[in-house]
C-alpha positions, 0 to 999 in steps of 0.5 A: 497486500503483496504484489506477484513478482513481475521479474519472474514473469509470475512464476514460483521457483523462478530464478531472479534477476540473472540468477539461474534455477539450479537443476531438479530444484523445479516446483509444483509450479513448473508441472502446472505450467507444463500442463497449461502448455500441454492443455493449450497445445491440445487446444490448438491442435482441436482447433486445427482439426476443426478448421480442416474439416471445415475447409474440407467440407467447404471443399466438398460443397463447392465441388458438388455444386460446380459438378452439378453445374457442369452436369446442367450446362451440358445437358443443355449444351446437348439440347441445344446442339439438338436443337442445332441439328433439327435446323440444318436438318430443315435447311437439307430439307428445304435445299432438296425442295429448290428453297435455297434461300429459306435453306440458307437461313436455316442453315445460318440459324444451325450455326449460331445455335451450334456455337451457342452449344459448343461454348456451353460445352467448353466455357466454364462458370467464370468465364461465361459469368464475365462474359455476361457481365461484358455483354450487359455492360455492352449491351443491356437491353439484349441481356434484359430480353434473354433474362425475360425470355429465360424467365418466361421458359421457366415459368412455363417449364414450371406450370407443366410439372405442377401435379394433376389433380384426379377428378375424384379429389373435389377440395372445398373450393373447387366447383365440379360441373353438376355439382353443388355450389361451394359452402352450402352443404350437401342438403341445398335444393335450389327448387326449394329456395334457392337462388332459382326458386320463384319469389 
């Protein structure tokens, strides 16, 4: 059994010891090396692509869903300024009526809600994301009810885009007024037998 030559790092028609290799004295050896560094470099430049576009379309993903985000908290900062509005509004309403003091209140009650609005407008994701984790730390139980009071909004905004059903669209476990009671087909008179006959 022979051992591969550990002095030439394995390679044939290398020079040993401080021998140098003279020139155009190159192997078959040296050509398959050349290849492996090229297969290797294509490799890593594959690879280099494949990291690029990766990052790339992480990139993408992260702008779309921060735009998106944007895109929501601004359509609720208008809401919320609108809301705004109507308050002072009310308070203009109620000053002309000689109501000052409801007028102050709602005018007060404007103000909160327009600064609510302006730091959506301005605020972004990481700011308002440590702000919150600032007021639950501070105060926790008024996060929980906002949490409570947000999840009640969007259960109801929920039920109210559940789809109509046509009143001609009768399922199996549904009972129309008028109509027969559910499973026991179409030919069940309750006067010959039914649950109302006389025993």
């Amino acid at each position: 059994m022979t051992m591969p030559d550990t002095r030439s790092g394995g390679r044939e028609g290398a020079a040993f010891g401080d021998e140098q290799a003279l020139p155009g004295s190159g192997s078959a050896g040296e050509a398959g090396a050349g290849s492996e560094n090229g297969a290797r470099e294509q490799i890593r430049q594959a690879r280099d692509k494949v990291v690029d576009q990766a990052k790339s379309t992480l990139r993408d993903a992260r702008d779309r869903a921060g735009s998106g985000l944007n895109e929501g908290r601004r359509r609720a900062a208008e809401q919320i300024g609108g809301i705004g509005g109507a308050f002072h509004r009310t308070s203009e309403q109620l000053r002309n009526e000689d109501q000052a003091k409801f007028a102050d209140v709602a005018d007060t009650v404007g103000r909160q809600i327009d600064r609510v609005a302006d730091y959506l407008r301005d605020a972004d994701g990481r700011t308002m994301a440590r702000d919150i984790e600032n007021l639950a730390r501070r105060q926790p139980a008024l996060v929980f009810a906002g949490a409570f009071a947000l999840g009640v909004v969007a259960a109801r905004f929920l039920k109210s885009s559940e789809p109509e059903y046509d009143s001609d669209d009768v399922g199996y476990g549904r009972i129309q007024p008028g109509g027969q009671p559910a499973g026991l087909g179409s030919n069940f008179d309750p006067g010959v037998g039914g649950f109302d006959a006389p025993a």
